[in-house]
DSSP file (Angstrom, degrees, kcal/mol; ACC not computed):
  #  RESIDUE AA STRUCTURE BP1 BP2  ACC     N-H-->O    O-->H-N    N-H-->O    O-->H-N    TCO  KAPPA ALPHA  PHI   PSI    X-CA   Y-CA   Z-CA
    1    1 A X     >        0   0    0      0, 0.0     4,-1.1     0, 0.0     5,-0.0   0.000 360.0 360.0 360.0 -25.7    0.0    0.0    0.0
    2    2 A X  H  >  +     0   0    0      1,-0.2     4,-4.4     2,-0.2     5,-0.1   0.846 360.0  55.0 -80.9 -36.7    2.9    2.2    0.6
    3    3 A X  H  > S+     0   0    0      2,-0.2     4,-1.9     1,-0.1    -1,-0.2   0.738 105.9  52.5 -44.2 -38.0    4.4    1.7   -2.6
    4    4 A X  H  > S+     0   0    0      2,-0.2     4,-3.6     1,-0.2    -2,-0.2   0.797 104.5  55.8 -89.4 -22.2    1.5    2.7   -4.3
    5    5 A X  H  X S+     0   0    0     -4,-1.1     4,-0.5     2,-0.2    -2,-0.2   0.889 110.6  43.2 -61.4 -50.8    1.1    5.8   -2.5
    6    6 A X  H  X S+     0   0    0     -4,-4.4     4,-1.2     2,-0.2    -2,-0.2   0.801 110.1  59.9 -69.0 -18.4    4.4    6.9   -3.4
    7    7 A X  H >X S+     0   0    0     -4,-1.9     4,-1.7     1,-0.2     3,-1.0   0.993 113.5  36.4 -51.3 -86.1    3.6    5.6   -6.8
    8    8 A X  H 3X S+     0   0    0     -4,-3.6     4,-0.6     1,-0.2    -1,-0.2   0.468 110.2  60.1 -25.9 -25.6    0.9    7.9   -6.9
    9    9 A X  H 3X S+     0   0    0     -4,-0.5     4,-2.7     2,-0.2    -1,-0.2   0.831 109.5  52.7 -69.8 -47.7    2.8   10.8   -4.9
   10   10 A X  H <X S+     0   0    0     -4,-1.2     4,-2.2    -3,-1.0     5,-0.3   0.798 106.0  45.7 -73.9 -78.3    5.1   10.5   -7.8
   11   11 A X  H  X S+     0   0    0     -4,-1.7     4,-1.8    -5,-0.2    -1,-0.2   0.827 110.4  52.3 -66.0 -27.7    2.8   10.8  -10.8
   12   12 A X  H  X S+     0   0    0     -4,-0.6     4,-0.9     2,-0.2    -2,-0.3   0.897 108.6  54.2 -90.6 -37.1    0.8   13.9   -9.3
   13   13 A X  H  X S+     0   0    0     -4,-2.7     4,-2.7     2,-0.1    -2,-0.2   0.833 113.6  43.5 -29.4 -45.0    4.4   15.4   -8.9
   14   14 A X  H  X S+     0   0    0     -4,-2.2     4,-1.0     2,-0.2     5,-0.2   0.955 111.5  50.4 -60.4 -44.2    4.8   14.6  -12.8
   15   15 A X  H  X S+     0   0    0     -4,-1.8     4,-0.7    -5,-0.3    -1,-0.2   0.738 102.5  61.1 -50.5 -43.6    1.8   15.8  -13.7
   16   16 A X  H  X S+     0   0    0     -4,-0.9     4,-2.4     2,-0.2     5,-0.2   0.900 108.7  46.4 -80.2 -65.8    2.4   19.1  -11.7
   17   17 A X  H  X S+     0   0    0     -4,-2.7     4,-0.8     1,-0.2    -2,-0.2   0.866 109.0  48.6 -52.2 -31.1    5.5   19.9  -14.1
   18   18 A X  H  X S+     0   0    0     -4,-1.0     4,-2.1     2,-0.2    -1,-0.2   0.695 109.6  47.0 -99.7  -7.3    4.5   19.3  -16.7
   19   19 A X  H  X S+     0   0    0     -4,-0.7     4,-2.5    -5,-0.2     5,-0.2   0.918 118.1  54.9 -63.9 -49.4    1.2   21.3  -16.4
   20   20 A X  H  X S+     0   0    0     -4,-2.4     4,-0.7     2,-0.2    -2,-0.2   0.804 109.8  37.3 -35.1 -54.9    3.7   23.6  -15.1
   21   21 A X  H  X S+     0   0    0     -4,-0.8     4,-2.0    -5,-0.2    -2,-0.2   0.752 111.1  61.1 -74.4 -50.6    6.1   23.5  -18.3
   22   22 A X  H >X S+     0   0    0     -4,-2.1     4,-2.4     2,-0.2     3,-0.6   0.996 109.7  46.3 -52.0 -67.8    2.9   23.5  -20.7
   23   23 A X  H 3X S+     0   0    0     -4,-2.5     4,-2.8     1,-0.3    -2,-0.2   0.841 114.7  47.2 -51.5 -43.1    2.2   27.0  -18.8
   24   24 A X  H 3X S+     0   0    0     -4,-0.7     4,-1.5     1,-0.2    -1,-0.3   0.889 110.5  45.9 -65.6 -45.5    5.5   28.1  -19.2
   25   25 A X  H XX S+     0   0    0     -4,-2.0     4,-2.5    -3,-0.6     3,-0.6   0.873 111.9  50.5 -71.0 -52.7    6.1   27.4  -22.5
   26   26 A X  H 3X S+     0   0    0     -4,-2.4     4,-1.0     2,-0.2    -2,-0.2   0.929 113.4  51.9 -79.3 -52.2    2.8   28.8  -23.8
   27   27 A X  H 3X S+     0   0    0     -4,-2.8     4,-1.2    -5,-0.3    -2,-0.3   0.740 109.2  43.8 -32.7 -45.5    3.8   31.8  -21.8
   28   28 A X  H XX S+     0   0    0     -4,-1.5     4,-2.3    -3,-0.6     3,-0.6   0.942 115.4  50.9 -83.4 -61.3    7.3   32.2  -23.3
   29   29 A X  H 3X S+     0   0    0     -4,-2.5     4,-1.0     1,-0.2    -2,-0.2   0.601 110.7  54.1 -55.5 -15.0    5.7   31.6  -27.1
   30   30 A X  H 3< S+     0   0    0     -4,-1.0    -1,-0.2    -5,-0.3    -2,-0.2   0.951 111.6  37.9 -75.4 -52.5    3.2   34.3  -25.9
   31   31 A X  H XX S+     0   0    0     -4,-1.2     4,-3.3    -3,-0.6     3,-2.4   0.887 117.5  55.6 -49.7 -59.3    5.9   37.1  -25.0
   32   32 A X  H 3X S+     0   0    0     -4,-2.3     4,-1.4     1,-0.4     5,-0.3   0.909 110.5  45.7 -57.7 -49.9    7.9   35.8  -28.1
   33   33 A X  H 3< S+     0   0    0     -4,-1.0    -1,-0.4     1,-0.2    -2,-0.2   0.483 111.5  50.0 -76.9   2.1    5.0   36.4  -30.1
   34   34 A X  H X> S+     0   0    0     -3,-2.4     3,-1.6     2,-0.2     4,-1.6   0.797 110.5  48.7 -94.1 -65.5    4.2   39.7  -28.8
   35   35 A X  H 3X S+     0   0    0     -4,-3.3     4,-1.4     1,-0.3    -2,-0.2   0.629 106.6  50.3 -91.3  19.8    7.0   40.8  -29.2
   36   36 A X  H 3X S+     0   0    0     -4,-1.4     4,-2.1    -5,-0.2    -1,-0.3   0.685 110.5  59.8 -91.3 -19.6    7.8   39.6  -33.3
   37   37 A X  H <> S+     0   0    0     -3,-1.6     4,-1.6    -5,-0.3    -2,-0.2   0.997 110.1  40.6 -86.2 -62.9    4.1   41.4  -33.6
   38   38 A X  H  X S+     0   0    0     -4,-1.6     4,-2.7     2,-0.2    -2,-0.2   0.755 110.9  52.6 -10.4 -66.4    6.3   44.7  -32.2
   39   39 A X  H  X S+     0   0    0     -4,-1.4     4,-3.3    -5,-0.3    -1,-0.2   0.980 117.0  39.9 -55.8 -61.4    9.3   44.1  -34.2
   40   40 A X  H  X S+     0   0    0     -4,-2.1     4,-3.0     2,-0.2     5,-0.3   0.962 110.9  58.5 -53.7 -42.8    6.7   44.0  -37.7
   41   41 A X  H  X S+     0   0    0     -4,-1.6     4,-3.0     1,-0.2    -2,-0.2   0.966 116.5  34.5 -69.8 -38.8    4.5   47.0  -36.3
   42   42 A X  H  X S+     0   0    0     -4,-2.7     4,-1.1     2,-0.2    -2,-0.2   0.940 116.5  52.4 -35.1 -63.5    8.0   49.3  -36.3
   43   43 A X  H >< S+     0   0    0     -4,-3.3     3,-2.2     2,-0.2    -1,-0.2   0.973 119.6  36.0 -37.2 -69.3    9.3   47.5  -39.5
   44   44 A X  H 3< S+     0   0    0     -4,-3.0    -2,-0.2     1,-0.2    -3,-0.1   0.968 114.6  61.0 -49.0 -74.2    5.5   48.5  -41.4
   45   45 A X  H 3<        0   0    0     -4,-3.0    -1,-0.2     1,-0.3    -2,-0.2   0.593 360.0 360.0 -22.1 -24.6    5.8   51.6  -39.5
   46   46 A X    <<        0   0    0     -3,-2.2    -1,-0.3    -4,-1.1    -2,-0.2   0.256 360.0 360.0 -94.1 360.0    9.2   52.6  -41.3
């Protein structure tokens, strides 16, 4: 039974990064893309 708890402990830890990572990542691709949208309105702007 104890095994399986930490088996479980384990996986909701995993889970938790990579929900984590997902967020991050979508975050970073968010900024990135904000700021290529920036870089083009200057470029058009010129």
């Amino acid at each position: 039974a104890l095994k399986e708890f930490q088996l479980q402990k384990i996986q909701q830890e995993n889970s938790y990064q990579s929900v984590l990572y997902n967020l991050l990542t979508s975050y970073f691709s968010y900024q990135l893309s904000l700021g290529m949208n920036i870089d083009f309105d200057e470029v058009i702007g010129k």
